[in-house]
C-alpha positions in Angstrom: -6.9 -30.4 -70.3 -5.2 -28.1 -72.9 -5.9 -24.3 -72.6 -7.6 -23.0 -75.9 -5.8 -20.5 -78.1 -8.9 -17.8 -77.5 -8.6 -18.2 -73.8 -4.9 -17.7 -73.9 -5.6 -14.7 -76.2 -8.3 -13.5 -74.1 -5.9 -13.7 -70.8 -2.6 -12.2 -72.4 -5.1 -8.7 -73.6 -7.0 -8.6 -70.0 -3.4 -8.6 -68.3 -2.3 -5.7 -71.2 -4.8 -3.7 -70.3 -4.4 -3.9 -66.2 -0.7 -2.8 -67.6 -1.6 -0.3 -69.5 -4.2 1.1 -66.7 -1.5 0.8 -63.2 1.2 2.3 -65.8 -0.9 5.5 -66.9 -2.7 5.5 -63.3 -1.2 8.7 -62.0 0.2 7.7 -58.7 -1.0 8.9 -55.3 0.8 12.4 -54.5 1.8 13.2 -51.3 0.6 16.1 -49.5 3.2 18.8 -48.5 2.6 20.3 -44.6 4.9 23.6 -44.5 6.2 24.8 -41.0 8.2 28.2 -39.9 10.4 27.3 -36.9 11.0 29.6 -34.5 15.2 29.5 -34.5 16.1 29.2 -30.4 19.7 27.4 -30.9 21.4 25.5 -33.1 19.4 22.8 -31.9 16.5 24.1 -33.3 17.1 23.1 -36.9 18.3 19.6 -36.8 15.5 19.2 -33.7 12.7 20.0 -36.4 14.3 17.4 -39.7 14.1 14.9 -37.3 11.0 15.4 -36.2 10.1 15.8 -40.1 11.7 12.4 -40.9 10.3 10.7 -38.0 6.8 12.1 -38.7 7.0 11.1 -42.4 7.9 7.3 -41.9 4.8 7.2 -39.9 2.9 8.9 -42.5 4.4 8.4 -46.3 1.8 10.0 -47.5 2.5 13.6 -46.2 5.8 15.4 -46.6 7.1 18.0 -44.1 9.3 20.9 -45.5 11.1 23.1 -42.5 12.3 26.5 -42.7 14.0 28.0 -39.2 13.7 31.8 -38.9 15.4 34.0 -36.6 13.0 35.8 -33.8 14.5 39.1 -34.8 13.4 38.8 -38.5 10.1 36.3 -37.7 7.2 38.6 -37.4 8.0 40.7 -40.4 8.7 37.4 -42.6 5.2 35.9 -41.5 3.6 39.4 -42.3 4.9 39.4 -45.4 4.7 36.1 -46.7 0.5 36.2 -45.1 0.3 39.5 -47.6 1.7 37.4 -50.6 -0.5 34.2 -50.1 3.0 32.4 -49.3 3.1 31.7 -46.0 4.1 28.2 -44.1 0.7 26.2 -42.9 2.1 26.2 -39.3 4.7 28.7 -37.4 6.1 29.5 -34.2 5.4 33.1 -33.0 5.9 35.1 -30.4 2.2 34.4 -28.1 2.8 38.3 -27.8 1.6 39.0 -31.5 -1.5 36.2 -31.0 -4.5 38.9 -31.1 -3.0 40.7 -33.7 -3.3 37.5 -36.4 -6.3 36.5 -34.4 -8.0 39.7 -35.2 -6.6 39.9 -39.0 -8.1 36.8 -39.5 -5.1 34.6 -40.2 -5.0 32.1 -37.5 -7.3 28.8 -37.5 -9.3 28.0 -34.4 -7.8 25.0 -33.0 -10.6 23.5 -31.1 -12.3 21.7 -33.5 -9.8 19.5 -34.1 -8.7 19.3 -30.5 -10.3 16.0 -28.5 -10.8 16.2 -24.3 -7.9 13.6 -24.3 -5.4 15.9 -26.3 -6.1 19.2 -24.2 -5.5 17.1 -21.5 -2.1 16.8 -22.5 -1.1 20.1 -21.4 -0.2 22.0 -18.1 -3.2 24.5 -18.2 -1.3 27.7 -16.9 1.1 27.1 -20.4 -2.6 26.6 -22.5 -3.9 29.4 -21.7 -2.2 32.3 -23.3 -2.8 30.8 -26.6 -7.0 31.2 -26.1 -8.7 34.6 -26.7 -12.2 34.9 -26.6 -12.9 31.0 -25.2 -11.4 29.8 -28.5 -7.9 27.7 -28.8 -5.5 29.7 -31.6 -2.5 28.5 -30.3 -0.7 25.6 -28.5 2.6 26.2 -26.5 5.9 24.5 -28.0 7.9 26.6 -25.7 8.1 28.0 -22.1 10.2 29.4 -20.0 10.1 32.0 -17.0 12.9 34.0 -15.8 16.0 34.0 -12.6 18.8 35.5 -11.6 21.8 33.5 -12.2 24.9 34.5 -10.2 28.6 33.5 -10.5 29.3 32.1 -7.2 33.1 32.3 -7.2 33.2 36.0 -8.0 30.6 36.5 -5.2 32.7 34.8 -3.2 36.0 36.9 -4.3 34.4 40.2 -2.7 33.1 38.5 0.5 29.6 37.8 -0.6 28.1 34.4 0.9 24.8 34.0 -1.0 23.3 35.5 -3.6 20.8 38.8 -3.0 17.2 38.6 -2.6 16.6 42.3 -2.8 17.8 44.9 -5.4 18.7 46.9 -2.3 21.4 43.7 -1.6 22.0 43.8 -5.3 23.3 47.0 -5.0 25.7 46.3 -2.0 26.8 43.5 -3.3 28.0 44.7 -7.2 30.0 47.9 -5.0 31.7 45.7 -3.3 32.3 43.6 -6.4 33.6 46.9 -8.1 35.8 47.5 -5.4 37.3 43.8 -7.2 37.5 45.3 -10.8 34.1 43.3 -11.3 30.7 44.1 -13.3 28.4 43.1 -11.0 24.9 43.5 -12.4 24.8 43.2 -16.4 21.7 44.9 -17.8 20.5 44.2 -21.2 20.2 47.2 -23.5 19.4 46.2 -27.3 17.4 44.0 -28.9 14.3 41.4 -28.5 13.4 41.6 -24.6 15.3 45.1 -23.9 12.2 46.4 -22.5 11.7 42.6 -20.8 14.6 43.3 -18.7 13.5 46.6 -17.4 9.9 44.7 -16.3 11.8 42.5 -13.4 12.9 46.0 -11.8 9.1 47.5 -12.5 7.3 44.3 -11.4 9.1 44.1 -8.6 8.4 47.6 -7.4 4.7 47.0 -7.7 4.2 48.5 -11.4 2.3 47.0 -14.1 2.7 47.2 -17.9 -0.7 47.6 -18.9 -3.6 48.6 -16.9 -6.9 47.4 -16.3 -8.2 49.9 -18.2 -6.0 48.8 -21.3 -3.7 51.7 -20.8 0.0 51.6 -20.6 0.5 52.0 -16.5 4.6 52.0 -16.8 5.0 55.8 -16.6 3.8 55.4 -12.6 6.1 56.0 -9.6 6.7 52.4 -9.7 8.4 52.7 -13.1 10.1 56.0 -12.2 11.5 54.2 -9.2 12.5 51.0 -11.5 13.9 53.0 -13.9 15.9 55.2 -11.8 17.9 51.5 -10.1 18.8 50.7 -13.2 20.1 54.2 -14.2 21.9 54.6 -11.0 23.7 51.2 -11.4 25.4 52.6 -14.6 26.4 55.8 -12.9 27.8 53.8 -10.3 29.6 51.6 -12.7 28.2 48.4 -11.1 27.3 47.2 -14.9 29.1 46.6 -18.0 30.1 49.0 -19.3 27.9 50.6 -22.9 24.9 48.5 -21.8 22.9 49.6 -25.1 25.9 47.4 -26.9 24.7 44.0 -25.0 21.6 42.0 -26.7 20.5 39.2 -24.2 22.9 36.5 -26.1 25.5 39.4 -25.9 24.8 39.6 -21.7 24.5 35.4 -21.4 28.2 35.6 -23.7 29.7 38.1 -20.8 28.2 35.4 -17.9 29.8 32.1 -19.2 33.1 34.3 -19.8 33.0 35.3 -16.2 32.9 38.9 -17.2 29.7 40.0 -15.0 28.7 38.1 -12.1 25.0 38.7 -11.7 22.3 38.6 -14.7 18.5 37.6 -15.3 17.5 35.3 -18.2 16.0 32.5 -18.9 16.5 28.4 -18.5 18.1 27.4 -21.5 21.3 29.2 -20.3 21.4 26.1 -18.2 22.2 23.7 -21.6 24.6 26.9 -23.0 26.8 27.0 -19.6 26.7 23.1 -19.9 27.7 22.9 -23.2 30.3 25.9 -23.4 31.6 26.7 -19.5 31.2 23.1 -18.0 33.3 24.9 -15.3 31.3 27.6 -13.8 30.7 27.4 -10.5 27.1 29.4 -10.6 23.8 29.0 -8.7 20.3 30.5 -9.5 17.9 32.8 -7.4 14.6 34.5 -8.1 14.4 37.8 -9.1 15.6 40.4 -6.6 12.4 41.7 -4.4 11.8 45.3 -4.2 8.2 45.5 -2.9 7.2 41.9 -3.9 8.3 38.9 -5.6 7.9 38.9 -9.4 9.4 36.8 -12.5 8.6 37.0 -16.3 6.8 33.8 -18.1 6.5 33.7 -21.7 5.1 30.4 -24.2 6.0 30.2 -27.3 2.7 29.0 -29.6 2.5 27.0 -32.6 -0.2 28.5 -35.2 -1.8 26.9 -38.1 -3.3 29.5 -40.9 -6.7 29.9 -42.2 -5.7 30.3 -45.4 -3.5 26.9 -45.1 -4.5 24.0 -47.9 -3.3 21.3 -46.2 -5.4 21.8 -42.6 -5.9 18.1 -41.6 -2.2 16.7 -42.4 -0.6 20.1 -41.0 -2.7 19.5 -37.6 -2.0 15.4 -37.8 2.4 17.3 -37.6 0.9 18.7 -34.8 -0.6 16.3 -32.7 2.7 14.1 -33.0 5.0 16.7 -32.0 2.5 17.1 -29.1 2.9 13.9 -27.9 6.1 12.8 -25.2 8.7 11.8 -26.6 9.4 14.7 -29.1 7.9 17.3 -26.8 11.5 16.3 -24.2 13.6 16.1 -26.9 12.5 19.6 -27.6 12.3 20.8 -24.1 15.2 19.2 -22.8 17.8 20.4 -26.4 16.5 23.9 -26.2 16.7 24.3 -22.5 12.9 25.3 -21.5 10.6 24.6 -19.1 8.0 21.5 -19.8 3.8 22.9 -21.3 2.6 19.0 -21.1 2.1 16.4 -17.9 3.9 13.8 -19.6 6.9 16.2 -20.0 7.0 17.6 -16.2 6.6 13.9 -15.1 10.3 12.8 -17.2 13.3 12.4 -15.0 14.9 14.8 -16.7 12.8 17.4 -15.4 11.8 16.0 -11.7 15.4 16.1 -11.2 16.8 19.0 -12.3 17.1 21.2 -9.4 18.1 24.4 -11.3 15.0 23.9 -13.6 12.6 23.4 -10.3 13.7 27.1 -9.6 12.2 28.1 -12.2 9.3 26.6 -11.9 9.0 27.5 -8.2 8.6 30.9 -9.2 5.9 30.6 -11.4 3.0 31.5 -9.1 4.7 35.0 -9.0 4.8 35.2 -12.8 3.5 38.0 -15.4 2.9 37.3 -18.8 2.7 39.6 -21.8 -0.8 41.2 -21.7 -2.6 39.5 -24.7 -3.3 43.1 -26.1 -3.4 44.2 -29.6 -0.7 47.1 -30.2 2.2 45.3 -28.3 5.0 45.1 -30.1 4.4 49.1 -30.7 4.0 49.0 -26.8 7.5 47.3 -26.4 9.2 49.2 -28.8 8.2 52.4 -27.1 9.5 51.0 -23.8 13.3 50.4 -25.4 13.0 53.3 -26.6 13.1 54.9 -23.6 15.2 52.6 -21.5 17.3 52.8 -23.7 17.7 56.6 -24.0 17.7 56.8 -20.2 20.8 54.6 -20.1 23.0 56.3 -22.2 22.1 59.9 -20.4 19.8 61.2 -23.3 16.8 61.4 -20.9 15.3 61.4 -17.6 13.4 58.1 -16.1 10.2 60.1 -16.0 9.8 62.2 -18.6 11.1 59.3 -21.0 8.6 57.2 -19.7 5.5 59.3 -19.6 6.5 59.9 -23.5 6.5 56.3 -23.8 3.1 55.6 -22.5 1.6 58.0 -24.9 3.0 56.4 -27.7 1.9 52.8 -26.5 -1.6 54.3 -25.5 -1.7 55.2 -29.5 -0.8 51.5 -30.3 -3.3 49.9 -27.6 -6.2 52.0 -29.3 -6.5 54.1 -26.4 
C-alpha cells in the first residue's frame, strides 16, 4: 500500500514539532546541596570529594559542592556567612556552639525527617549532645574522648616500668625523667582546647566547669589545686619548656619526635604516629587519677540551616554519609572513635586495642556543658591558664577573675 503525500507531510511536521519542543524544553537542572567541612587532617578534604562523587552517581540529579575550613577560623566563617545569607546548607561545628545557633534560630530540627530505623543507627551516648529541648539539631560525624599516651622507651630510660595512674606518679616519674635531660609531661598552652587540657587536671580533682546552677564552678579549691599541678610542673621543669608556644598539633609534633614522653590528646594521634613515627614504641593509659577517674568526650555534629533552599537533597547527603561504609572510611582516615552500631561492630574497630582504651573510659567521661555563652566561658579559662603559666598570675586569683567573666557570658 503506497503512503499518501499528506500523510508523509503530516508525519515529517508532527516529528518537527516534537524537535522543536525537546530542543527548546529547558532541561532538568540539578539541585546544588552546599557543605562546610570541618578540616581534621589532610584526609578530611579528599574524604568529603569522594563522598561527593560517590553521592552524585547515586543521585545525578543533585550536585554536592565542598568547602573544608579550619576549626580555628570555623565559627567566625559560619557567623559571618549566616549574617550575609551565604552560608553552606550543612556544616560541621563544634557541638559546643549548638545552643547558641539553636537559639538564633539558624539550625533546622532534624527530627522530622529522621525515621525510628535511622536514629537507630546511632550509639545513643554520641546522639545525645546534638538534642536540646527533646528536639534533634544535630547528628555526630565525629567523636573522640581523651588518654594519656606515653613513650615507653623513654619511661623505660629513667627506670619507669609502666605508665602512672596518678598525677602524684606523674610527678615522680617526669623528675626522674629530668634527671635524663627529658620533658616528661608536655602541657598544652595556646590554642583550640588550651582550657581542655587544664579540665583533665580539674576533673580529676573533683571540680566541675559549670555548675548546676549554670555558674562557672572552676574558681573552687578543686581548680586551685588543678591549677597549682600544672604550675608546679613548669617550675620544676618537668614540661617543655615555653608551654604557651605549644598548640595541641604543636604538643602531638614534640611526642612523635620523642621530645616529651608523656601527653593527653585524643585517638587520631594513633593514624598520625602510624603514618609519621611507625617506630615509636608507645602505649596509652587513662588520664592520671587525683581524686577520681575522669576523661574528656567531645562529638562533632553535622547541622543543616533553616534558611537552607535545598532542605530535602541536603538531608538525602546526609542520610548516605550516615550509613556504614562512609561513616568507617571517615572514622577510621581521621582516627576517631565510631557514633553508629554498624561502625563499632567493623573489625577495624573490635580490634583495635589502643582504640578500646578509649572507649573503656567513656563511662568516666565529661562533655562540654551544652550552655549558651561557652566559647566566652573557654576563652576566659585560657586566659587565665595561660597567664598562670608564664608567672603573670596566681592559680586563684586568675581563676576567680575568670569565673566572673564566664558568669557574664553564661547570663548569670
Amino acid at each position: 500500500m503506497k503512503t499518501s503525500p499528506f500523510a508523509i507531510l503530516k508525519g515529517t511536521a508532527a516529528a518537527l514539532t516534537l524537535w522543536a519542543l525537546t530542543a527548546t524544553a529547558p532541561a532538568a537542572r540539578a539541585e546544588t546541596v552546599r557543605i562546610t567541612a570541618a578540616y581534621y587532617s589532610a584526609a578530611t578534604g579528599p574524604y568529603f570529594e569522594k563522598m561527593a562523587s560517590e553521592f552524585h552517581k547515586a543521585n545525578p540529579g543533585i550536585d554536592v559542592k565542598v568547602e573544608v575550613v579550619n576549626w580555628d577560623n570555623l565559627l567566625q566563617k559560619l557567623q559571618t556567612d549566616i549574617s550575609g545569607g551565604t552560608n553552606a546548607d550543612i556544616s560541621i561545628i563544634g557541638t559546643r556552639w549548638l545552643l547558641d545557633f539553636v537559639k538564633d534560630g539558624q539550625a533546622e530540627p532534624l527530627d522530622g525527617y529522621m525515621s525510628p530505623a535511622f536514629t537507630d543507627r546511632f550509639i545513643g551516648a554520641f546522639l545525645k549532645p546534638g538534642e536540646i529541648g527533646g528536639k534533634t539539631y544535630g547528628l555526630p560525624i565525629a567523636a573522640s574522648a581523651r588518654a594519656m599516651y606515653y613513650n615507653k622507651d623513654l619511661l623505660a630510660k629513667a627506670g619507669v616500668a609502666s605508665a602512672p595512674a596518678t598525677w602524684d606518679e606523674v610527678v615522680a616519674d617526669a623528675e626522674k625523667l629530668k634527671s635524663q635531660g627529658i620533658a616528661g609531661f608536655g602541657i598544652q598552652g595556646k590554642e583550640i582546647e588550651t582550657d581542655v587540657y587544664w579540665y583533665y587536671a580539674l576533673w580529676t580533682h573533683g571540680g566541675d566547669v559549670v555548675g548546676s546552677n549554670g555558674k562557672a564552678a572552676f574558681a573552687s579549691p578543686a581548680g586551685v589545686k588543678a591549677l597549682t599541678l600544672y604550675r608546679s610542673l613548669i617550675d620544676k621543669g618537668l614540661t617543655q619548656d615555653g608551654v604557651t608556644s605549644y598548640s595541641r598539633e604543636n604538643l602531638q609534633d614534640l611526642f612523635k619526635q620523642g621530645r616529651v614522653a608523656m601527653m593527653i590528646t585524643a585517638p587520631f594521634l594513633i593514624n598520625q604516629i602510624a603514618k609519621e613515627a611507625p617506630n615509636l614504641n608507645y602505649g596509652i593509659a587513662p588520664v592520671p587519677k587525683a581524686t577520681q577517674n575522669a576523661t574528656y568526650a567531645v562529638t562533632d555534629s553535622v547541622v543543616l540551616f533553616k534558611n537552607s533552599k535545598v532542605k530535602q537533597a541536603a538531608w538525602k547527603f546526609l542520610d548516605f554519609l550516615f550509613t556504614k561504609d562512609p561513616r568507617v572510611e571517615f572514622t577510621k582516615g581521621e582516627g576517631f572513635l565510631p557514633t553508629t552500631k554498624a561502625e563499632a561492630a567493623d573489625p577495624y574497630f573490635t580490634g583495635n586495642e589502643r582504640l578500646q582504651t578509649f572507649v573503656s573510659l567513656l563511662p568516666n567521661a565529661h562533655f562540654a556543658p551544652t550552655v549558651t555563652g561557652w566559647e566566652d566561658t573557654a576563652k576566659a579559662v585560657s586566659d587565665a591558664v595561660q597567664s598562670v603559666y608564664v608567672g603573670k598570675a596566681q592559680p586563684e586569683p586568675a581563676l576567680k577573675a575568670a569565673a566572673d567573666q564566664a558568669d557574664q557570658a553564661l547570663g548569670k
